[in-house]
C-alpha positions as CSV (number, residue, x, y, z in Angstrom):
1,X,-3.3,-36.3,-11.7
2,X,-5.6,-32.9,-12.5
3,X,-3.4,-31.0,-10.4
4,X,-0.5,-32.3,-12.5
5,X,-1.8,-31.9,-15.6
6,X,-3.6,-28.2,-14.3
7,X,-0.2,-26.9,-13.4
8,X,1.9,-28.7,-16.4
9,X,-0.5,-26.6,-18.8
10,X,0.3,-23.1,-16.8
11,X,3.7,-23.6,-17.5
12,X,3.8,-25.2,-20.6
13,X,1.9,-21.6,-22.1
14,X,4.1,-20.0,-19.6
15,X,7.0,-21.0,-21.6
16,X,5.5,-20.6,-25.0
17,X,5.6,-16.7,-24.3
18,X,1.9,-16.8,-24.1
19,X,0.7,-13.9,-21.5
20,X,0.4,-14.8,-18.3
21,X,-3.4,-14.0,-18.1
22,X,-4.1,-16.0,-20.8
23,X,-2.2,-19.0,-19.6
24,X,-4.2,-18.8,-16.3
25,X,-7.3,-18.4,-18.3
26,X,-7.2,-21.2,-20.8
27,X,-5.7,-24.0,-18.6
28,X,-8.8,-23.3,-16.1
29,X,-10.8,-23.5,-19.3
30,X,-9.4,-27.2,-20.2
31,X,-9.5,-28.2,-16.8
32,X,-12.9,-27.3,-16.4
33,X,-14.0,-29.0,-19.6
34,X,-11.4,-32.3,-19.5
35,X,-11.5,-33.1,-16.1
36,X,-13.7,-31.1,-13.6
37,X,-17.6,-31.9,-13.1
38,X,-18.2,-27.9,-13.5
39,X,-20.3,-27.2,-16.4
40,X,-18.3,-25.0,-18.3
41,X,-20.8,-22.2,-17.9
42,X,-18.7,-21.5,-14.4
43,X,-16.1,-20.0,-16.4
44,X,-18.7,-17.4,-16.9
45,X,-19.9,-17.1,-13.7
46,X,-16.5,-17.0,-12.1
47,X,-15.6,-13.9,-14.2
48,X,-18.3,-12.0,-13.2
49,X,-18.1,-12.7,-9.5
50,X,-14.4,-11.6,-9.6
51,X,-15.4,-8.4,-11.8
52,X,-17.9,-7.6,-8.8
53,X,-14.8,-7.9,-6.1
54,X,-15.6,-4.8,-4.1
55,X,-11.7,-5.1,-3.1
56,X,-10.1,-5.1,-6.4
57,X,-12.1,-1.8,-6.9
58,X,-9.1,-0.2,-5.3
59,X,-6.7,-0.9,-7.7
60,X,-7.6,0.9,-10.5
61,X,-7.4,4.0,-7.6
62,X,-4.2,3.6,-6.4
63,X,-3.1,3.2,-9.7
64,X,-4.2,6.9,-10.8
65,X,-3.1,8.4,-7.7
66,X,0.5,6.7,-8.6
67,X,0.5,8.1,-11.9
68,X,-0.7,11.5,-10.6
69,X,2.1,11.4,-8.3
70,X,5.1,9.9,-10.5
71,X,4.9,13.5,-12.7
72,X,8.0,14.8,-11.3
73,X,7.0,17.6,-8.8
74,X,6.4,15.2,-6.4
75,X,9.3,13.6,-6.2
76,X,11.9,16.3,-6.7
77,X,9.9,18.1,-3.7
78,X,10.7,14.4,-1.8
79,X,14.2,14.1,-3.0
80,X,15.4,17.8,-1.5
81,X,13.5,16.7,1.9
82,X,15.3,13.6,1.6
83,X,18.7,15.2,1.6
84,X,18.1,18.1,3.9
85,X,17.6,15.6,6.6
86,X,19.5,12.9,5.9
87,X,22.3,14.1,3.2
88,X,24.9,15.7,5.6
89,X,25.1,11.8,6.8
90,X,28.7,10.0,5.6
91,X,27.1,8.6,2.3
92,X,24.3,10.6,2.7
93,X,23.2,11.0,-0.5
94,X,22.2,7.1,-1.0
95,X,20.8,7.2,2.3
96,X,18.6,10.0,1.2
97,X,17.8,7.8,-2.0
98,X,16.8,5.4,0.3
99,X,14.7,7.5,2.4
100,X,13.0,9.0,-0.5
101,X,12.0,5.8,-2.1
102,X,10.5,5.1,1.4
103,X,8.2,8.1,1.1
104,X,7.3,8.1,-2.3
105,X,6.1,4.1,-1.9
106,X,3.5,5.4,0.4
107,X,2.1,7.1,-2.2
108,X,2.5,5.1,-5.1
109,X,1.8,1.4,-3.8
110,X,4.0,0.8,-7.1
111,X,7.9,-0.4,-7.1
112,X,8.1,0.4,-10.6
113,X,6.5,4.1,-10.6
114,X,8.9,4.6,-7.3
115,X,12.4,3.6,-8.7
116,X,11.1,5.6,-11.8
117,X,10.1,8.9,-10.0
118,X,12.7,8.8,-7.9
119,X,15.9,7.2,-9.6
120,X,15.6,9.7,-13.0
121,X,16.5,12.4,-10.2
122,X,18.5,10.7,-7.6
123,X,20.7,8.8,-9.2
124,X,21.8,11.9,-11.8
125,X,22.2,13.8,-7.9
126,X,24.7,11.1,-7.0
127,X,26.7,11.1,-10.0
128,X,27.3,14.8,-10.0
129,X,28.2,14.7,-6.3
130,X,30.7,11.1,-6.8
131,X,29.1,8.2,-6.4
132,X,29.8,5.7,-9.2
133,X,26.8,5.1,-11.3
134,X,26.7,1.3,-10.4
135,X,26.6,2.1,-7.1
136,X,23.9,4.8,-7.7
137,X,22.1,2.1,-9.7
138,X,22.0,-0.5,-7.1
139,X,20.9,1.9,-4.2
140,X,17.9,3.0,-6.0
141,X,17.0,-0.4,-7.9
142,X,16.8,-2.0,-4.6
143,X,15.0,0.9,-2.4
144,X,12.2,1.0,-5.3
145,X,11.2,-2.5,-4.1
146,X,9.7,-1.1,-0.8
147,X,7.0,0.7,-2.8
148,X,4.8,-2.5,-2.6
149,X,6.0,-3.2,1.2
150,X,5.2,0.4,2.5
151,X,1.1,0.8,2.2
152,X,-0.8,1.7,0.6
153,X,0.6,-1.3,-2.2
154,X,-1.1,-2.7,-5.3
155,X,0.1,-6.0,-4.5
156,X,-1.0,-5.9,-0.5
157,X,-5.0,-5.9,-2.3
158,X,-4.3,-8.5,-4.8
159,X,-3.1,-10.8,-2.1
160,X,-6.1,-9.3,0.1
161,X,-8.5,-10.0,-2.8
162,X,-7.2,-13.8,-3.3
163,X,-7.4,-14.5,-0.2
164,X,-10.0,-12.5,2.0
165,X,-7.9,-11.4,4.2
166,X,-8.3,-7.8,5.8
167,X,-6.5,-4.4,3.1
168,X,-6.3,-2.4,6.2
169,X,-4.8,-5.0,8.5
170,X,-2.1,-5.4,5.4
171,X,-1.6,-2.4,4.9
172,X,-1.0,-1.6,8.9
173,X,1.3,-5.2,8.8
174,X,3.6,-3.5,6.3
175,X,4.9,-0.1,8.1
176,X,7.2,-2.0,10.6
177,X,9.0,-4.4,7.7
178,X,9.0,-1.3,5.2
179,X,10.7,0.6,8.3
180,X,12.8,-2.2,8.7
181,X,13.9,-2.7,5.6
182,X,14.6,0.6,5.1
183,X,16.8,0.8,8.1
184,X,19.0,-2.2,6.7
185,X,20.1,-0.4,3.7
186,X,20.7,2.7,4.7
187,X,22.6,1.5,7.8
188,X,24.5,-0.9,5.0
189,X,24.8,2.4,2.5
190,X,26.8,4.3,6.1
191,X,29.2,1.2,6.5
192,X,30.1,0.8,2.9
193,X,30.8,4.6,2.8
194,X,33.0,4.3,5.2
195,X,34.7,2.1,3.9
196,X,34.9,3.6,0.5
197,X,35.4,7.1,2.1
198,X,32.0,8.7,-0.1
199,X,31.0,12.3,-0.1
200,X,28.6,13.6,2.5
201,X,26.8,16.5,1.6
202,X,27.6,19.4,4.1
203,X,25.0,20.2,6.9
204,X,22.0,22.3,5.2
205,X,20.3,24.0,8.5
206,X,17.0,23.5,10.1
207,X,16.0,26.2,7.8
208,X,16.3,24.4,4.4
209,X,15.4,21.0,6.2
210,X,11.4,23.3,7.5
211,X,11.7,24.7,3.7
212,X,11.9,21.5,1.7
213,X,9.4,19.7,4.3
214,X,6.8,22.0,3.9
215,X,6.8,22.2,-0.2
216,X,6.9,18.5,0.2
217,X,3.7,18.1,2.8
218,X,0.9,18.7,0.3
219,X,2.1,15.6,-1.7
220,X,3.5,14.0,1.7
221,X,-0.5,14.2,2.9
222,X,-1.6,12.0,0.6
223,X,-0.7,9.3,3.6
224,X,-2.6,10.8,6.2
225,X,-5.5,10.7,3.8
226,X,-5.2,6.7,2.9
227,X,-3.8,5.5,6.0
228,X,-5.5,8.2,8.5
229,X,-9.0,7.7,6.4
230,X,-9.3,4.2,6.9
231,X,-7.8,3.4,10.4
232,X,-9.8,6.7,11.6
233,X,-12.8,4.9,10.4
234,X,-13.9,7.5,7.9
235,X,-13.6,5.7,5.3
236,X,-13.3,1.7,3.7
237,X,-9.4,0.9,1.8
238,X,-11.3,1.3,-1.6
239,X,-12.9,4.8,-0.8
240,X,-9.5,5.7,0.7
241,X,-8.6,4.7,-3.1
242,X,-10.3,6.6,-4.5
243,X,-10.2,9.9,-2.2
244,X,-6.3,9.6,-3.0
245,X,-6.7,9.6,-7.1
246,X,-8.7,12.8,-6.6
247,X,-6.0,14.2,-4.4
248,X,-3.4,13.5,-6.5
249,X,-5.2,15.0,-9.4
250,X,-5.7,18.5,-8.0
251,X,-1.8,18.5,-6.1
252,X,-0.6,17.7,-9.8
253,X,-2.6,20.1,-11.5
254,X,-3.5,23.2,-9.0
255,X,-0.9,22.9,-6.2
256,X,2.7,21.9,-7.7
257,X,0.9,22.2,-11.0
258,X,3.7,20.2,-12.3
259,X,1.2,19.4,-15.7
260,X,-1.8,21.5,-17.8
261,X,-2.6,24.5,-18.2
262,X,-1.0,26.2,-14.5
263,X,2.0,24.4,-15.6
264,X,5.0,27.3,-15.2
265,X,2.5,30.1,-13.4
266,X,3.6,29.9,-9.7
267,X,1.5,30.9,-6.9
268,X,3.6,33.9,-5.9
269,X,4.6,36.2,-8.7
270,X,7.6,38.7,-8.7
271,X,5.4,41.8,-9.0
272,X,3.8,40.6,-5.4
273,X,7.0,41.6,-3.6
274,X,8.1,40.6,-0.2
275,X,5.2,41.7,1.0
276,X,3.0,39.4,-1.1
277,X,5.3,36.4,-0.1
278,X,5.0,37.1,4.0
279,X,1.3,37.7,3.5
280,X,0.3,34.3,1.2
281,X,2.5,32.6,3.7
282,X,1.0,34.2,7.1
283,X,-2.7,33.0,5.6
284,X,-1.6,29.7,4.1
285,X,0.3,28.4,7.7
286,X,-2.1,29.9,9.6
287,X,-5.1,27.9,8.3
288,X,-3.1,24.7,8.4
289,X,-2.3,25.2,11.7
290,X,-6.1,25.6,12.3
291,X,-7.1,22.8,10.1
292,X,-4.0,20.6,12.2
293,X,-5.0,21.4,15.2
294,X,-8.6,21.0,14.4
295,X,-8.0,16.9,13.4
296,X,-6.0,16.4,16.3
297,X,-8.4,17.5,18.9
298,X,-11.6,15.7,17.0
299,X,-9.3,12.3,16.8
300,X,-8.0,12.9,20.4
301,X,-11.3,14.0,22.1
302,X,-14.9,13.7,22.4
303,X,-16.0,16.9,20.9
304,X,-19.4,17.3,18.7
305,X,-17.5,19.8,15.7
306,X,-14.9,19.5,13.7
307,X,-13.6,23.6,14.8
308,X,-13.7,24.9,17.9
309,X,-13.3,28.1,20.0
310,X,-9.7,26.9,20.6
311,X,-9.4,26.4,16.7
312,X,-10.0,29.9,16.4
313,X,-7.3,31.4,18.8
314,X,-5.0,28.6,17.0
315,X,-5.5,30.9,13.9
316,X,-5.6,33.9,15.4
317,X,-2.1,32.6,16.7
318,X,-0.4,31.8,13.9
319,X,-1.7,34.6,11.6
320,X,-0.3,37.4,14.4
321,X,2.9,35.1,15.4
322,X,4.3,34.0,12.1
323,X,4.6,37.3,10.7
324,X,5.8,38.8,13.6
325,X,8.4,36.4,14.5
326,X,9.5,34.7,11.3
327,X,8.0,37.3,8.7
328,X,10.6,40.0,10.6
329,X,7.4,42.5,9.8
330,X,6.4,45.2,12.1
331,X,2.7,45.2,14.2
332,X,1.9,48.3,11.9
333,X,2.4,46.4,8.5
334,X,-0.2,43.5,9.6
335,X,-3.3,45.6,7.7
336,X,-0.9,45.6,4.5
337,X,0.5,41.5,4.7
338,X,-3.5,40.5,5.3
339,X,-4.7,42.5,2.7
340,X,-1.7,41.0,0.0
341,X,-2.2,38.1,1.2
342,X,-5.8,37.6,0.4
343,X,-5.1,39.0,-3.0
344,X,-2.6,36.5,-4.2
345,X,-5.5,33.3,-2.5
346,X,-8.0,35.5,-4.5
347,X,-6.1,35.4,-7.3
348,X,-5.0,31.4,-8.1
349,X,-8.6,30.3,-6.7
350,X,-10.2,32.7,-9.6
351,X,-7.2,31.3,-11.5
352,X,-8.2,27.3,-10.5
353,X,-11.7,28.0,-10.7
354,X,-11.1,29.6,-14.5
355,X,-8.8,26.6,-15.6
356,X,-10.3,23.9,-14.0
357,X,-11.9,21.9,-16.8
358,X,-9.4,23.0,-19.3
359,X,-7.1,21.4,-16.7
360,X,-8.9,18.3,-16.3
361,X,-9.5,17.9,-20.2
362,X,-5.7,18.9,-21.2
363,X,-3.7,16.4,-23.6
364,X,-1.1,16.1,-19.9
365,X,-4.3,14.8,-17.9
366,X,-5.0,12.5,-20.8
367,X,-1.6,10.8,-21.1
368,X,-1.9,10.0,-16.9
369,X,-5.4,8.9,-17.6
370,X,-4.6,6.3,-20.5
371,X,-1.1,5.3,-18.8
372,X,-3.6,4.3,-15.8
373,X,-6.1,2.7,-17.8
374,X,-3.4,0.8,-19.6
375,X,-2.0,-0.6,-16.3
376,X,-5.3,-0.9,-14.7
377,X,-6.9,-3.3,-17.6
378,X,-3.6,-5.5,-17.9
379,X,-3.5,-5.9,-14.0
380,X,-7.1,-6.5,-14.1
381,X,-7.2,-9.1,-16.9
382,X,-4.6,-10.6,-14.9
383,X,-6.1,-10.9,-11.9
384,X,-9.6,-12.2,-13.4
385,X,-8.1,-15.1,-14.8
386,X,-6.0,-15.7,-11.7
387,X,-9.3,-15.8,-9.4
388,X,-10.8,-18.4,-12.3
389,X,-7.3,-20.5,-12.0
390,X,-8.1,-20.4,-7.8
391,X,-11.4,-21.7,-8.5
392,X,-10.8,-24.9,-10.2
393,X,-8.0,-25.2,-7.9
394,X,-10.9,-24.8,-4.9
395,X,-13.2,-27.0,-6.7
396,X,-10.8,-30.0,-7.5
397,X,-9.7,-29.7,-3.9
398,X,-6.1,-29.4,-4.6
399,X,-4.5,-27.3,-1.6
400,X,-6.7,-30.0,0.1
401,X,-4.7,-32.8,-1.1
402,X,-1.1,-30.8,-1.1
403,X,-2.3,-30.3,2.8
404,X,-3.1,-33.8,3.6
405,X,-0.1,-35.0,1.3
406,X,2.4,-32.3,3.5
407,X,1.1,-33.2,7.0
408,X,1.8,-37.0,6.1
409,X,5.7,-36.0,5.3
410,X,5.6,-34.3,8.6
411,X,5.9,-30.8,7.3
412,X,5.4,-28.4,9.9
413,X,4.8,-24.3,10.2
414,X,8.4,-24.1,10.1
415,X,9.5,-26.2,6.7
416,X,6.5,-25.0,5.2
417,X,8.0,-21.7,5.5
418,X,10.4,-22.7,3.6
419,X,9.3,-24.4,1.2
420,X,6.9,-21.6,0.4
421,X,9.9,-19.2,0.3
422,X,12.1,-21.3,-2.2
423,X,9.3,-21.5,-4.4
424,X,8.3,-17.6,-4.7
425,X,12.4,-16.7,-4.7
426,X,12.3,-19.2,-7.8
427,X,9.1,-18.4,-9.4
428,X,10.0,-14.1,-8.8
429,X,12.9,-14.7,-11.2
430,X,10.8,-15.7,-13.9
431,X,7.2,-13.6,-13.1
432,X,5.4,-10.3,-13.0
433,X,4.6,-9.8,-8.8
434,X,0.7,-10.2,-9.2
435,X,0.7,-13.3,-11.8
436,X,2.9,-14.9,-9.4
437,X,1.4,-14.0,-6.2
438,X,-2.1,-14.8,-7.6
439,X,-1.2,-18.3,-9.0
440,X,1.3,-19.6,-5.5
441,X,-1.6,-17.5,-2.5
442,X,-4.7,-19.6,-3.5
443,X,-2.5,-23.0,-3.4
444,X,-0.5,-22.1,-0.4
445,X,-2.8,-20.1,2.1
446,X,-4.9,-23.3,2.8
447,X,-2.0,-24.8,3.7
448,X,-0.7,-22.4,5.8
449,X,-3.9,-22.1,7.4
450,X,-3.8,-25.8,8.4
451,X,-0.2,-25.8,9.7
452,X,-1.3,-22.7,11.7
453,X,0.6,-19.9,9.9
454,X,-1.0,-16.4,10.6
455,X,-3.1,-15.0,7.3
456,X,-1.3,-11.8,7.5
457,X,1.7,-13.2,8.1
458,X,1.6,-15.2,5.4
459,X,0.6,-12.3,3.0
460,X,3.8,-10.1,4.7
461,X,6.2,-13.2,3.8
462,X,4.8,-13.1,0.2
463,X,5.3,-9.5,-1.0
464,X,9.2,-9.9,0.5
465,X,9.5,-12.8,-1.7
466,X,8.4,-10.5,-4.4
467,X,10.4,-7.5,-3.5
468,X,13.3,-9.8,-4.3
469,X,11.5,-11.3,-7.8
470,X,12.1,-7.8,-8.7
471,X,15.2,-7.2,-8.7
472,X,16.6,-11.0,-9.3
473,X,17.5,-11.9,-13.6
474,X,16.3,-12.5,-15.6
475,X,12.6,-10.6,-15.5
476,X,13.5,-8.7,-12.3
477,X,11.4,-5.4,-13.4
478,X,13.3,-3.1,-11.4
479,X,16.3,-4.4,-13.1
480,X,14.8,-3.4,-16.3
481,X,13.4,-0.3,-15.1
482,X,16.9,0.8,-13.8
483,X,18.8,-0.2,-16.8
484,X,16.1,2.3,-19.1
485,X,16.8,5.2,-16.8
486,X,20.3,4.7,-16.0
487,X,21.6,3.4,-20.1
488,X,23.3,0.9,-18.1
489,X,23.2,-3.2,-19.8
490,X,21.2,-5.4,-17.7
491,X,23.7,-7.7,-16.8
492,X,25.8,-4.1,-15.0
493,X,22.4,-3.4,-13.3
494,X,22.1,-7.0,-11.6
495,X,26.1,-6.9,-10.5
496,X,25.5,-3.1,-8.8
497,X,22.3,-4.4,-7.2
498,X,23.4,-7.9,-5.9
499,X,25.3,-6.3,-2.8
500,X,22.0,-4.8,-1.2
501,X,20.1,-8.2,-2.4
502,X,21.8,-10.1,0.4
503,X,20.6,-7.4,2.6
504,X,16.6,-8.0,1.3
505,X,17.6,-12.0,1.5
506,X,18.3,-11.7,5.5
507,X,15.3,-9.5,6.1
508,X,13.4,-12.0,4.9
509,X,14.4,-14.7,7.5
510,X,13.6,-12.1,9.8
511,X,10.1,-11.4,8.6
512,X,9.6,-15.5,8.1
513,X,10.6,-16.2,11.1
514,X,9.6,-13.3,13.7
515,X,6.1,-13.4,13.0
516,X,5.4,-10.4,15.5
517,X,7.1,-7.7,12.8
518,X,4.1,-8.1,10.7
519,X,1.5,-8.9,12.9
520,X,1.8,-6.9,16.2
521,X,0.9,-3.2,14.7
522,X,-1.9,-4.6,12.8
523,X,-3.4,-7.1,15.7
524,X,-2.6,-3.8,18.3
525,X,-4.7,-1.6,16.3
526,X,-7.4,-3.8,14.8
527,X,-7.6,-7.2,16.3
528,X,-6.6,-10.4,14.6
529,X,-7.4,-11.2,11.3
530,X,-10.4,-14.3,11.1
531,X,-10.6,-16.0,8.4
532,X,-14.2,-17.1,7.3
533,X,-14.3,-17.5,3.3
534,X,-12.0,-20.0,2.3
């Protein structure tokens, strides 16, 4: 009867238009003070546990380093990899869309901020080269929903937070569905070009494909820092947070500077010549290769130091050979590329060093920081009220009763499945990912857990269901998202995307019922996930 009447009150405010952390909020409020023994001083304590969620500390984090990261440099600098190595391909450019998306969600952990990065330049790109704009519209809409497949994702810690189950053993689950998923549209995009004969761009070299991948790899690191950071042990999922805000922050602003003050001054000017260009080149590739190689060899061996003598001759390498050979400069005019060289570094660091807190307090910082902080405290708000709702639902014993109530009928792993995926396909239609996920986890991961469901499993299944939810009527966000950037109606935007939905739909029974695609990479690399808070 309390569960009836808890979950009659959610929807009834649901439906009233009141926001969904408020619905949460106030029907755990009545139910605590109607029907549960709880004093109602709980409430209270129950916020401030869930504000002191070292987890959820994350959040905030990846939702800077998105903003950071959704300026535009960053993905235009994606989008020309993108094409290079994937455009000369018989619908190519969608493919590239595609592929691009897939990149940009390991830095965002955000579908929105992905189709948005991405689609106001990709989908322009494929008009101009042929494709209609429905089909440019469905391509992108669709792809944008990896972002919270492919870690590091927002919604992978919610789920993580609600439930206790391992970020880093999520975030390792997702990168063989994300793959995947991938894989299935662009191998749908090829076979419908075929069959609709669209353009393939024409074969750019290996020399534009090493050009636009290195002007991409500064942004591009920013997943060797979160994923490499936490599985190499040097740091938790919410430092590797935070480490990647501050990244993103100084590639916006003093790399691509793509915003403030450095926005327009390049890091080689036309009076540097050639000359200049070989030389800031020759020291720039040469200390990556020594910082590269340097990595590799402390993850790979036993050594005490970070550098090495072989880190040394890896420099000494690189800043003889790359001139030499790629630079087409003689032995003589090494003295002169050096010495240019370390005039232009010497140059933008006094330039960096000079700008730097005019950078970080210019009105183009601000407007990320407040878009941030505006995300971060709705999302917040939300998920504080959620982990209230999962508390009455704990105390009242309600996934309890389901439990007992779904064994009886003979419900096994199997039908459970589901049952569980028929609910979040219905509820994504109608929710926001988080709300959604944070009202069906706390209520169905007992369950599962009974039945003998893995945890991460489970939490894989979920964010498919709500890569769907976003892009199914009538509150898919993407669809939204895509019809603001694309001045296409809502109702074109869900008839150019419903082609590639069927596509999400049967990866989904192959993620519900191949368990191994989310949990072998994870369980390889870290062990299985044990569960010991319910």
């Amino acid at each position: 009867m309390e569960a009836a009447i808890l979950f009659i009150l959610v929807l009834g405010f649901l439906f009233l238009g009141v926001p969904i952390s408020i619905s949460l909020g106030l029907s755990s409020v009545l139910a605590i003070a109607i029907f549960s023994t709880d004093s109602i001083s709980s409430v209270a304590l129950q916020l401030f546990t869930a504000s002191q969620n070292y987890t959820l500390l994350a959040i905030p984090f990846f939702i800077l380093a998105s903003a950071f990261m959704s300026t535009g440099g960053v993905a235009k600098r994606i989008i020309r990899f993108s094409i290079a190595a994937v455009g000369s391909i018989r619908g190519g450019l969608a493919i590239a869309g595609v592929f691009a998306c897939m990149l940009f969600a390991a830095l965002s952990g955000s579908s929105p901020a992905t189709v948005v990065a991405i689609g106001t330049i990709a989908i322009a790109g494929m008009r101009q080269a042929g494709y209609t704009k429905e089909f440019a519209a469905g391509v992108i809409a669709n792809a944008g929903t990896l972002g919270i497949l492919i870690p590091p994702s927002i919604v992978m810690v919610v789920y993580a937070a609600a439930t206790n189950v391992s970020v880093g053993r999520m975030f390792l689950a997702g990168v063989v569905p994300g793959l995947i998923a991938g894989l299935m549209l662009m191998i749908a995009i090829y076979v419908m070009a075929r069959v609709k004969n669209l353009p393939a761009q024409p074969w750019p070299g290996f020399k534009e494909i090493w050009h636009a991948m290195m002007e991409a790899a500064v942004g591009l690191f920013l997943m060797v820092i979160i994923l490499g950071g936490i599985y190499g042990g040097i740091f938790t999922p919410t430092e590797a947070a935070a480490v990647a805000a501050v990244y993103a922050c100084l590639v916006a602003l003093f790399v691509y500077r793509d915003m403030g003050p450095l926005n327009g001054i390049t890091w080689v000017q036309e009076m540097d010549g050639p000359l200049g260009l070989a030389g800031f080149k020759t020291i720039t590739y040469g200390f990556s290769a020594m910082f590269a190689w340097s990595g590799i060899a402390a993850l790979a061996t036993e050594r005490m130091g970070f550098f090495g003598i072989d880190s040394a001759i890896v420099l000494i390498a690189a800043l003889i050979g790359y001139p030499l050979l790629r630079g087409r400069v003689s032995p003589a005019e090494l003295p002169s590329i050096y010495s240019v060289g370390v005039k232009i570094w010497g140059r933008n660091i006094a330039l960096i060093v000079w700008k730097f807190f005019p950078a970080v307090f210019h009105k183009d910082t601000k407007k990320v920081m407040v878009d941030a902080a505006k995300t971060t405290i709705m999302l917040m708000f939300i998920i504080v009220n959620a982990l209230l709702f999962a508390h009455v639902l704990t105390s009242e014993r309600i996934p309890q009763t389901i439990t007992d109530w779904m064994v009886g009928a003979g419900f096994n792993w199997f039908t459970f499945l589901v049952a569980v995926n028929l609910l979040l396909l219905l509820g994504g239609q109608f929710m926001e990912p988080s709300g959604l996920l944070l009202i069906v986890a706390p209520v169905v991961f007992p369950i599962g857990m009974e039945l003998g469901v893995d945890p991460v499993h489970l939490g894989i299944i979920m964010v498919v269901n709500m890569e769907i939810g976003m892009i199914t009527p009538p509150i898919g966000l993407n669809l939204f998202v895509t019809s603001g950037i694309t001045g296409m109606s809502l109702v074109q935007v869900v008839k150019a995307a419903a082609p590639f939905v069927l596509i999400l739909l049967l990866f989904l029974v192959m993620v519900t019922y191949i368990p191994a695609l989310s949990t072998w990479l994870p369980y390889s690399l870290m062990g299985p996930e044990i569960i010991t808070n319910q």
